[in-house]
C-alpha positions in Angstrom: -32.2 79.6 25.9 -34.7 76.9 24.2 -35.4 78.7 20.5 -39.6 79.1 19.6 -41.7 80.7 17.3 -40.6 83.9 19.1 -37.2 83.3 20.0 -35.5 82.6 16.0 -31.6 81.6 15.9 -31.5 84.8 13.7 -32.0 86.8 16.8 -28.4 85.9 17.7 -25.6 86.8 16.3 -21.6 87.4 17.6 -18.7 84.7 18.8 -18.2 85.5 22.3 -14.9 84.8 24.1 -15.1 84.9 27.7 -11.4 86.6 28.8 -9.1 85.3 31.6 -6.6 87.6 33.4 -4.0 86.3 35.6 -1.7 88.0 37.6 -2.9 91.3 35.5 -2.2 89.7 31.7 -4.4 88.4 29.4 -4.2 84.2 29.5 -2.7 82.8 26.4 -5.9 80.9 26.3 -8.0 83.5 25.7 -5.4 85.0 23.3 -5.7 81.4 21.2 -9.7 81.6 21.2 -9.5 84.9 20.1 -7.7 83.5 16.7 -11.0 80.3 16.5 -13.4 83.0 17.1 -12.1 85.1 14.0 -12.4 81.9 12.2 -15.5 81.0 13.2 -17.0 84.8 12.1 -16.1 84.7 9.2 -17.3 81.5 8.4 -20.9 82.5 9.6 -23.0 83.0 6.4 -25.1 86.6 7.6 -21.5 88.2 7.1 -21.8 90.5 10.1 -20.6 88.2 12.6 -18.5 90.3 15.1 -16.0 88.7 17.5 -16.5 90.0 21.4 -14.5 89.6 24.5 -15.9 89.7 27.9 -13.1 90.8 29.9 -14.0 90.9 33.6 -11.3 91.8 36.7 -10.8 94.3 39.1 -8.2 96.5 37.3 -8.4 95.5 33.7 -8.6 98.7 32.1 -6.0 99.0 29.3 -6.2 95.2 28.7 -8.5 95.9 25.7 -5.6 96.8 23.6 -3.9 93.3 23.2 -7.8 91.6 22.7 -8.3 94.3 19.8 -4.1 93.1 18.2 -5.7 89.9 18.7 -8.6 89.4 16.8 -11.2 90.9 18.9 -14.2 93.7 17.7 -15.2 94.2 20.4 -14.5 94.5 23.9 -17.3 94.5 26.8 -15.7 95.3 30.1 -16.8 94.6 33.5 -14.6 96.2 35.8 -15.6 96.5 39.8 -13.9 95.6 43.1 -16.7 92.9 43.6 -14.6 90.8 40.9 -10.9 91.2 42.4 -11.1 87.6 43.3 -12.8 84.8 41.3 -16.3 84.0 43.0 -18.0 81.9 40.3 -21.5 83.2 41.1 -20.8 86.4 40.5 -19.0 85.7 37.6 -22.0 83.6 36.2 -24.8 86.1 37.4 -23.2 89.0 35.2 -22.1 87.0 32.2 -25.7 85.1 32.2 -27.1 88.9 32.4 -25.2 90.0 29.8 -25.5 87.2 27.3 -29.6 87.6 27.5 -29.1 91.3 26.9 -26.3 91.0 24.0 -28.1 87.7 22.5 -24.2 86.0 21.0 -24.7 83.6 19.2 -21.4 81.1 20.3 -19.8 81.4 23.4 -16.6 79.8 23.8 -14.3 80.1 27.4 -10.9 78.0 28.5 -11.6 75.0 30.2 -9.2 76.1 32.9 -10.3 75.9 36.4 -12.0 79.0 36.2 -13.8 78.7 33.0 -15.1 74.5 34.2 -16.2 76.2 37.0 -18.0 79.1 35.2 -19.3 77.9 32.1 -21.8 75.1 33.5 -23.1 78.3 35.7 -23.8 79.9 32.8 -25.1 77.5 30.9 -27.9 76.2 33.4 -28.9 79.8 34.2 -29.4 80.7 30.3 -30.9 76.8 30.1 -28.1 75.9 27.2 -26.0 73.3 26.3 -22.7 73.1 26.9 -19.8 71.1 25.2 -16.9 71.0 27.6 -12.9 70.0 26.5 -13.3 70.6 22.9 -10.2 69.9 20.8 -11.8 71.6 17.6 -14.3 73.9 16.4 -16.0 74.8 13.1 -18.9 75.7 11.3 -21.4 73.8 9.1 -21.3 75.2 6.1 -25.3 74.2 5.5 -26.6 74.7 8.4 -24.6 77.4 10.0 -24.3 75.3 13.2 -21.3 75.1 15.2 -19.3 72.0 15.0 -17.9 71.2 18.5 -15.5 68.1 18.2 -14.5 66.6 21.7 -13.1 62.6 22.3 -15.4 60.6 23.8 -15.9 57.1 26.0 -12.7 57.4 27.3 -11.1 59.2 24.1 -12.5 55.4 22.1 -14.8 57.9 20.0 -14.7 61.1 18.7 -18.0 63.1 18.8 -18.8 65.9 16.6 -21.8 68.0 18.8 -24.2 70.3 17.3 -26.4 72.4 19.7 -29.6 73.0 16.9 -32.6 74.4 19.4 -30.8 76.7 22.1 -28.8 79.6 21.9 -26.2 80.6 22.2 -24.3 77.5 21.5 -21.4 77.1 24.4 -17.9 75.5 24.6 -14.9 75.3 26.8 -11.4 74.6 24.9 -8.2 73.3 26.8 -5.3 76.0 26.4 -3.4 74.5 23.8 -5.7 73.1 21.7 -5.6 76.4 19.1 -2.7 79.1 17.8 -3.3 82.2 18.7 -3.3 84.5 15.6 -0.1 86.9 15.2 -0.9 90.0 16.7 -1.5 92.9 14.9 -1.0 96.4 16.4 -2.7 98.6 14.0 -6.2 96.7 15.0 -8.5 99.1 17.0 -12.0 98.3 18.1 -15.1 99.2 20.1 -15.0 98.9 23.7 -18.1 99.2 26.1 -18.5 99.3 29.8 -21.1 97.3 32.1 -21.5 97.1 35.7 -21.9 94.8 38.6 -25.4 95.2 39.9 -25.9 95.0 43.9 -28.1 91.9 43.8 -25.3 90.0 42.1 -22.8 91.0 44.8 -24.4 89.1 46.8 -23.6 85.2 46.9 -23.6 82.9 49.8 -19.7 82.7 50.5 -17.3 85.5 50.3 -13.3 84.7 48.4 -10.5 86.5 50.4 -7.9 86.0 48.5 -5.9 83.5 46.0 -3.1 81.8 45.4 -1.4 80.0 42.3 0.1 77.0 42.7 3.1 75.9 40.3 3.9 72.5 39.1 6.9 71.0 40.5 9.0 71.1 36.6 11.7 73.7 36.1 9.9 74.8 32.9 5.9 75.1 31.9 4.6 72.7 29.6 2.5 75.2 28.8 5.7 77.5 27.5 7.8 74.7 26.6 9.6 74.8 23.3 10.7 71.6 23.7 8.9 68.4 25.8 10.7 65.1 26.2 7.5 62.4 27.6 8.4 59.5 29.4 5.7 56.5 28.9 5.3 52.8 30.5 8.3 52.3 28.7 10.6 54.1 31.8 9.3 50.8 33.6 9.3 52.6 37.2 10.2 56.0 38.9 13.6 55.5 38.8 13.4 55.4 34.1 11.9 59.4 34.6 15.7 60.1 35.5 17.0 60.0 32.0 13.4 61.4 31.1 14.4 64.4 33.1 18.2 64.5 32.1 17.2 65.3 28.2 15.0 67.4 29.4 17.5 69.3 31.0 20.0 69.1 28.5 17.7 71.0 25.7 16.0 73.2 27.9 12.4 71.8 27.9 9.8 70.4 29.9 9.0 67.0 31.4 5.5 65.2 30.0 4.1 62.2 31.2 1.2 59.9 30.0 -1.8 58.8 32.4 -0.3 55.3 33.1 2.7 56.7 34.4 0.7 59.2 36.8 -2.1 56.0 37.8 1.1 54.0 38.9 2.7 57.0 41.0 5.9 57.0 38.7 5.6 61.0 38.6 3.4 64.0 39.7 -0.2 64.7 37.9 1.2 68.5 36.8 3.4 66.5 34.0 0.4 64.6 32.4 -0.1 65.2 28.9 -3.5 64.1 27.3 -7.0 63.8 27.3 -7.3 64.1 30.9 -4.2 66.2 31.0 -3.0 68.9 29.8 -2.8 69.8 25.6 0.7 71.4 24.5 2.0 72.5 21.2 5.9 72.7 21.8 8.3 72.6 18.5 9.4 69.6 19.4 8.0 67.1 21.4 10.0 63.8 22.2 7.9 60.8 23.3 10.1 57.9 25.1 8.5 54.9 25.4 4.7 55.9 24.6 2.9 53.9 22.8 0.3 56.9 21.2 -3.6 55.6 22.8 -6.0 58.4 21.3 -6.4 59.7 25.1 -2.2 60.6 24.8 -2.5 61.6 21.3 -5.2 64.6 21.4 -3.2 66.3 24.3 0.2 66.9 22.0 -0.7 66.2 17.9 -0.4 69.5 17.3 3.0 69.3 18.0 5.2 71.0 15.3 7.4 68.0 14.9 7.5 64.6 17.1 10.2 62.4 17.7 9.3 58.6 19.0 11.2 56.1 20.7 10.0 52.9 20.8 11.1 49.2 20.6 7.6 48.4 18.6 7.9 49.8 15.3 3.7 49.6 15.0 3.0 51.6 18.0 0.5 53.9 16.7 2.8 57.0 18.2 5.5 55.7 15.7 2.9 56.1 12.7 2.3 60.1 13.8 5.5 60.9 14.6 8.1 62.9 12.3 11.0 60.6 13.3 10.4 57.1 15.0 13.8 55.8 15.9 13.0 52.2 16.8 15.3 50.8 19.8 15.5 50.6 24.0 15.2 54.1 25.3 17.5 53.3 28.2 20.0 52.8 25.3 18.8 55.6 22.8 17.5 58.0 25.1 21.4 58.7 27.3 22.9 58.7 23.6 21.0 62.0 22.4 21.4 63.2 26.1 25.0 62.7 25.4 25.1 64.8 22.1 22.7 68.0 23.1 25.3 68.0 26.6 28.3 68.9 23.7 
């Protein structure tokens, strides 16, 4: 909503976190922008910045308890038959409805399939920006703005966005990206109920059921403790087999970068990256990549990286904990070797 004479920033207030629930559990996306939002409240100057779920589902009751461990304040719940399945409009006509009534000032969602669906929804209805992909968030400390960083022009750039003259300000942030906080079980909050109105039942196509499709790796990147990525360097289809054999051997997941994807070497659900997917395994183990920004953003966070590389200045050498400079066909079978001991 466009700010006026009438309509002041200091009539907003709140970080809102839109929830995700899939297969009746909170998504570990929403669990890691619960931890940003606290951040982000307590950096807001007024002081009384309150973090707030939207949790919206069919059968969600009793899901508030893990958003309150987490971070949360507050929990609004919208729970009704009409939302068993996800139907974006009717998501976006009751979030849009309750944003205008609630007034947050920051509203932040996953940019999982639902929430890239939802969010620009939202964000034309309540005529407000919206910064999609994010990969960090803060708050100016003079102007009370939020910072929303996201890579630009093909990952080349990377823009810092303010949103100065509507409310609220609106993100989307790959899972990933953030921790989620530890959870704390002695944390209690508010919780209030809202409704589905009969208008917004209403939408021009009706969603009779869903179905989740899994990627085609033994193990999630998403929950993987360990990902061994297999760049240009694995020259052809054929170089993912020793990509996949260390994988095996220490129990992880198989990454990939976007070049290795473009040329068909491996499926689209292994890509890692700016136009992948962003992980944050304990170890990540990148064979033959040579570390472009688009790669980069979508596993820095790593806790530790291992490279392999024959070019000692490949900028993934520079970031990583140990660069161990040699042909991965050579290297890469050796450390398979020793984890199969």
């Amino acid at each position: 909503m466009k700010l006026t004479d009438t309509e002041i920033a200091d009539n907003y207030n709140d970080v809102w976190v839109l929830g995700e629930v899939v297969d009746g559990q909170i998504h570990k996306v929403t669990l890691e922008l619960l931890g940003v939002a606290r951040k982000l409240a307590d950096k807001r100057a007024s002081g009384n910045s309150k973090v707030v779920c939207l949790l919206m589902g069919n059968k969600v009751n009793g899901l508030e308890k893990n958003l309150f461990y987490q971070s949360a304040d507050r929990v609004i719940m919208v729970e009704d038959e009409s939302l068993k399945y996800f139907n974006d409009l009717i998501y976006a006509a009751v979030v849009s409805r309750l944003i205008k009534k609630y007034k947050p000032e920051i509203v932040i969602s996953g940019a999982t399939s639902k929430g890239r669906s939802l969010m620009p929804l939202v964000a034309v209805q309540i005529e407000t920006g919206l910064t999609a992909d994010c990969t960090g968030l803060d708050i100016d400390e003079e102007s009370g703005l939020l910072l929303q960083t996201r890579p630009a022009y093909g990952g080349n750039i990377i823009a810092t966005i303010k949103c100065e003259n509507h409310r609220p300000q609106m993100s989307t942030v790959r899972q990933g990206v953030f921790k989620a906080v530890e959870a704390d079980n002695s944390r209690t909050g508010e919780l209030i109920r809202e409704g589905v109105l009969e208008e917004e039942k209403q939408t021009r196509f009706t969603v009779l059921s869903e179905e989740s499709y899994g990627e085609d790796s033994k193990i999630s990147l998403h929950d993987a403790n360990i990902i061994v990525t297999g760049g240009r360097g694995v020259k052809s289809p054929e170089g993912f087999k020793i990509i996949h054999a260390l994988a095996e051997s220490v129990r992880g997941a198989v990454g990939a970068t976007r070049a290795t994807i473009d040329s068909g070497w491996i499926s689209y659900s292994h890509q890692v990256g700016q136009t992948g997917l962003t992980v944050q395994p304990k170890v990540y183990i990148a064979c033959g990549v040579s570390g472009q920004i688009q790669h980069l953003v979508g596993m820095q966070s790593s806790d530790f990286i291992i490279a392999i590389n024959k070019d000692p200045d490949a900028p993934i050498m520079q970031l990583a904990d140990v660069a161990i400079v040699g042909d991965l066909f050579e290297v890469v079978p050796e450390i398979t070797k020793l984890m199969s001991n």
